[in-house]
BAFI-89862 format. One record per residue (C-alpha): x, y, z. Coordinates in steps of 0.001 Angstrom, whole numbers. Each point is the difference from the previous one (the first is absolute). Layout:
BAFI-89862
+---------+---------+---------+
:       x :       y :       z :
+---------+---------+---------+
:       X :       Y :       Z :
...
+---------+---------+---------+
END
This chain:
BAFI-89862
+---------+---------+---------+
:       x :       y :       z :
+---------+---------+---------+
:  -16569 :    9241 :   15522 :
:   -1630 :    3341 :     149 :
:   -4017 :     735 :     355 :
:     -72 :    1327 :   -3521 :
:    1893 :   -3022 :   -1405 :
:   -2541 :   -1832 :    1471 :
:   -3245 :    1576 :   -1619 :
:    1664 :    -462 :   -3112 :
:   -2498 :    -375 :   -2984 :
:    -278 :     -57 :   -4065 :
:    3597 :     -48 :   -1172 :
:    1487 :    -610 :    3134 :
:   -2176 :   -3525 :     707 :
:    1421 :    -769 :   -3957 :
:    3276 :     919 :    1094 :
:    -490 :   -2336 :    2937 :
:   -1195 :   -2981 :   -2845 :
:    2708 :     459 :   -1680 :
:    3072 :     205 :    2453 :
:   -1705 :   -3229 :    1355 :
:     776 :   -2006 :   -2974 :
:   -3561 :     -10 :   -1379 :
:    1464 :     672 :   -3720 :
:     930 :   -2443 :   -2490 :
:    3646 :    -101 :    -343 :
:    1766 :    1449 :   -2911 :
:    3040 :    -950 :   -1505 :
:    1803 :    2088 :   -2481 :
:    -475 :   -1248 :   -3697 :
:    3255 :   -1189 :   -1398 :
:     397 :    3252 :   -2021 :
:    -144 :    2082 :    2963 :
:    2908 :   -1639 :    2121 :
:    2534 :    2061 :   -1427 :
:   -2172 :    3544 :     280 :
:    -355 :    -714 :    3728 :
:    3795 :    -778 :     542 :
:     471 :    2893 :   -2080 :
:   -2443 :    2042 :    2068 :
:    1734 :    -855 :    3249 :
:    3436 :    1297 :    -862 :
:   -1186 :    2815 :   -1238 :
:   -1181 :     913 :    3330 :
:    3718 :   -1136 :    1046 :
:    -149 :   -3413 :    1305 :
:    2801 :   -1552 :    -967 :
:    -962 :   -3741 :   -1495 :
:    2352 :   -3285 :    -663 :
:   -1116 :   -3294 :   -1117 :
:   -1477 :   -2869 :    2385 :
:    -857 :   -3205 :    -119 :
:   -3250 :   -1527 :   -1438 :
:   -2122 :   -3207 :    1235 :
:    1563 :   -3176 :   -1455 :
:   -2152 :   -2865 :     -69 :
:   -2647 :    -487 :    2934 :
:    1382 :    1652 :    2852 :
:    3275 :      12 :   -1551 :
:    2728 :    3147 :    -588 :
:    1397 :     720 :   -3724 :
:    3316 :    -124 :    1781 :
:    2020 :   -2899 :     387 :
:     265 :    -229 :    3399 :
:   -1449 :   -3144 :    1665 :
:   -2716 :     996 :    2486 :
:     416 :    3485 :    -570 :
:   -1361 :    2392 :    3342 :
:   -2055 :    2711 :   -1985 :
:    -948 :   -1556 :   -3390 :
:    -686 :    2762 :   -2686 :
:     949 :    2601 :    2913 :
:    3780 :     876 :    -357 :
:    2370 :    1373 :   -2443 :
:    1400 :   -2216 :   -3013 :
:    3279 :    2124 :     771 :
:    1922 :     257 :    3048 :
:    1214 :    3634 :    -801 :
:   -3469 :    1065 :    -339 :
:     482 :    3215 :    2550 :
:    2729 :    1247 :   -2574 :
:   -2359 :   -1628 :   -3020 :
:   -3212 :    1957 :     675 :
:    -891 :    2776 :   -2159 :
:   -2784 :    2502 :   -1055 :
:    1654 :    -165 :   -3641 :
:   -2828 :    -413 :   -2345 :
:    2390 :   -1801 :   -2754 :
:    1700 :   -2355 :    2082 :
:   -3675 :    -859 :    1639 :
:   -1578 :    -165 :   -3493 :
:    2920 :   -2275 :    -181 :
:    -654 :   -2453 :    2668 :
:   -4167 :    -113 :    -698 :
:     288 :   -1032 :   -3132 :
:    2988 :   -2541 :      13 :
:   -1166 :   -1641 :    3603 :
:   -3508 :    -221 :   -1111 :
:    -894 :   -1845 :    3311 :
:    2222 :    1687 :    2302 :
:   -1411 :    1625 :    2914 :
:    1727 :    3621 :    1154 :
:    1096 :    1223 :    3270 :
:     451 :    3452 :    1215 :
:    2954 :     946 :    2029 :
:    -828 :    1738 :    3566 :
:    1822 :    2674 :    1771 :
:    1090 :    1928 :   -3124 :
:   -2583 :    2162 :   -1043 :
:   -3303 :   -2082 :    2183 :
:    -428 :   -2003 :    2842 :
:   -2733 :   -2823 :     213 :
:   -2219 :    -722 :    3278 :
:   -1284 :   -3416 :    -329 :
:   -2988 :    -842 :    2246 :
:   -2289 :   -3154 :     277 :
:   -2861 :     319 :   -2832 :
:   -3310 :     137 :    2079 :
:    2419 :    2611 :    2098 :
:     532 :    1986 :   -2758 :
:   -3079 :      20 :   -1683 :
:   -1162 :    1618 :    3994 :
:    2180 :    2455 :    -608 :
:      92 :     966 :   -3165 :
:   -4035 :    1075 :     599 :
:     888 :    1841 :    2956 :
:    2684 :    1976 :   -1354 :
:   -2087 :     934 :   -3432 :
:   -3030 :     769 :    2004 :
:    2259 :    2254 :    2146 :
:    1369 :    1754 :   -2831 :
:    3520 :    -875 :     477 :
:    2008 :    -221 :   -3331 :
:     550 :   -3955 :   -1208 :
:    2432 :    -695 :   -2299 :
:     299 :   -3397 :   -2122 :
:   -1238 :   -3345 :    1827 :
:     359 :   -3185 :   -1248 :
:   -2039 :   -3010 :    1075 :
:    1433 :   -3616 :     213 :
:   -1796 :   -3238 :     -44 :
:    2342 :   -1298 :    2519 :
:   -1666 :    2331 :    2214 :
:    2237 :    3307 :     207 :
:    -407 :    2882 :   -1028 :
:    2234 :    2746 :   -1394 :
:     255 :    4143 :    1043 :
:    2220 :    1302 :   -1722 :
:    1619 :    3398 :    1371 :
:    2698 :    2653 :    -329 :
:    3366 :   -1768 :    1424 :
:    1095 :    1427 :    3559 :
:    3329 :    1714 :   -1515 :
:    2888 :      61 :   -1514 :
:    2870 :     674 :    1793 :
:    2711 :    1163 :    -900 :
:    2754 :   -2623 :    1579 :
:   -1768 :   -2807 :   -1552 :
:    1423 :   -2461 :    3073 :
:   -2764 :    1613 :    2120 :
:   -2753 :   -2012 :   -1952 :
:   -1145 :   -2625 :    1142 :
:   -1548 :   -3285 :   -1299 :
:   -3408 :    -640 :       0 :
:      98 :   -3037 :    3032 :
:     877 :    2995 :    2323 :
:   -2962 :    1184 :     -12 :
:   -2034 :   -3451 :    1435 :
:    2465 :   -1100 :    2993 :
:   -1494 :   -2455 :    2171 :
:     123 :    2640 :    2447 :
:   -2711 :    2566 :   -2425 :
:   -1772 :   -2818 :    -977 :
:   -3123 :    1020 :    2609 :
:     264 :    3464 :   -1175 :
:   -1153 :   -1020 :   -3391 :
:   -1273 :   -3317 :    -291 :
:    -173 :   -1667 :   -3589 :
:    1316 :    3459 :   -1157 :
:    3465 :    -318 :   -2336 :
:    1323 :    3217 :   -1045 :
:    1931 :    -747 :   -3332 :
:    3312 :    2958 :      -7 :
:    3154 :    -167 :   -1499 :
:     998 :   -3792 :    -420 :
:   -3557 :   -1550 :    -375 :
:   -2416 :    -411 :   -3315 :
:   -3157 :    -412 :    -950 :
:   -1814 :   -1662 :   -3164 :
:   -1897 :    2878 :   -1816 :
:   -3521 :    -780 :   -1752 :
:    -464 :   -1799 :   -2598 :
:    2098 :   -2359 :    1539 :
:   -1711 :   -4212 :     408 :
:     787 :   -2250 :    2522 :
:     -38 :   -3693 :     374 :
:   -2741 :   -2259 :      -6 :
:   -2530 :   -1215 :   -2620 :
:   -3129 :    2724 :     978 :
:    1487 :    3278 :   -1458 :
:    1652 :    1350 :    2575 :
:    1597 :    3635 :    -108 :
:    1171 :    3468 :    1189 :
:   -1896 :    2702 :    -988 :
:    -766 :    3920 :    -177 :
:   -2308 :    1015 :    2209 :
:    1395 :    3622 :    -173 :
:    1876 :     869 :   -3138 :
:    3444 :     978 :    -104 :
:   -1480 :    3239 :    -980 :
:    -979 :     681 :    3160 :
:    2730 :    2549 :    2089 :
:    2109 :   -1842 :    2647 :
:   -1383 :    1674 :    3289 :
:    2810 :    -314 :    3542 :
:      66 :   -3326 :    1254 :
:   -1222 :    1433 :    3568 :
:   -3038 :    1796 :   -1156 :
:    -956 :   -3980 :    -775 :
:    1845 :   -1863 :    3154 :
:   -2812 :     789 :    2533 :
:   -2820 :   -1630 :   -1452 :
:    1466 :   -2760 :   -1634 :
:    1798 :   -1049 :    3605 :
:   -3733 :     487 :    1402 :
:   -1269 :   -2206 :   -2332 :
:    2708 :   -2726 :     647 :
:    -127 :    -256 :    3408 :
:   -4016 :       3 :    -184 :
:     585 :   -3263 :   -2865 :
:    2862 :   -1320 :    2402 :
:    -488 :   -3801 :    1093 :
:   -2706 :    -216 :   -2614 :
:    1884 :   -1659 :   -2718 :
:    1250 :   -3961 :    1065 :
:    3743 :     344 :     666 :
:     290 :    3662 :    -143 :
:    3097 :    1051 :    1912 :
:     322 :    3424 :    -390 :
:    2291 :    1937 :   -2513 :
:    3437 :   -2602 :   -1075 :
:    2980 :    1719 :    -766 :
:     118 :     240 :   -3693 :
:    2584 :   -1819 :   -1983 :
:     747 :     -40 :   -3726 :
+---------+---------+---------+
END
């Protein structure tokens, strides 16, 4: 971290507050749901339906143990389901009053999903830098959410590539805890609530007003900041292969 980042004062030691957490949590009134889903395909983020907590720890889906409660797709064509159509979202708020919404990756954005206390590092560093953030997204199962400009389109669409290709066993100590969500992969957007009895949630931390900068203006210091919170967390392992 630079000298000047470092005799940071005023705004910058709030800024520091506040990327630490110090804020009370703020969760979307019920009216404003459907503005924010609205206000994320409008910046072309394709959305489709998702699960919601069931009872307890439980999944709305009928599944018995389900892996990712309140974290995956009610449909398994969601990749040709998701859309930035403001009807057909209107549609799905307001007739799936519960339902959480994921946004398709590798269409229009990517995602770069680091450890929270990771990203919180590097989300100062980069703003203190100057470097242009896009949306983030903080989860209270302890991720959070950068979401960027998607690496390309090609033109033979067999040259993309799922997102697991990106976190071989083999890269894993390149980025550690890092999982870069492309074309294949998902993400819950905000306001999106996860299981448990204590309000748990995904939230804006950045708007989806914000411009989606290149994924590698971001991939430096968010890799520095995982491997310096590497081996912290019990059980970490490194980035998994993702899966959906």
């Amino acid at each position: 971290m630079s000298a000047e980042f470092g005799g940071r004062t005023g705004l910058q030691g709030k800024l520091s507050q506040w990327l630490r957490g110090r804020r009370p949590k703020q969760a979307a009134p019920d009216g404003g749901r459907e503005a924010l889903l609205l206000a994320v395909a409008a910046a072309g983020l394709p959305l489709a339906p998702a699960a919601h907590p069931g009872s307890g720890y439980g999944c709305s889906c009928d599944r018995v143990g389900c892996p990712t409660p309140a974290r995956h797709p009610v449909s398994f064509a969601w990749q040709t389901q998701s859309t930035t159509d403001r009807a057909q979202i209107e549609r799905w708020a307001r007739h799936q009053p519960q339902a959480n919404f994921i946004t398709a990756t590798g269409m229009v954005h990517d995602v770069l999903d680091v450890p929270l206390r990771a990203g919180r590092e590097a989300l100062e560093r980069l703003l203190a830098d100057g470097v242009e953030v896009g949306p983030v997204a903080e989860s209270d199962d302890g991720r959070m959410l950068f979401f960027t400009l998607t690496r390309g389109t090609p033109e033979d669409e067999d040259e993309w590539w799922p997102c697991e290709l990106d976190c071989h066993p083999e890269t894993m100590d390149e980025h550690p805890g890092l999982r870069w969500h492309c074309r294949g992969s998902y993400v819950l957007v905000p306001p999106a609530r996860l299981p448990g009895d204590d309000g748990r949630s995904v939230r804006w931390v950045r708007g989806p007003e914000h411009a989606l900068p290149d994924p590698l203006s971001l991939l430096e210091a968010l890799t520095d900041a995982c491997a310096r919170h590497a081996g912290e967390e019990p059980g970490h392992v490194g980035a998994w292969p993702l899966r959906h």
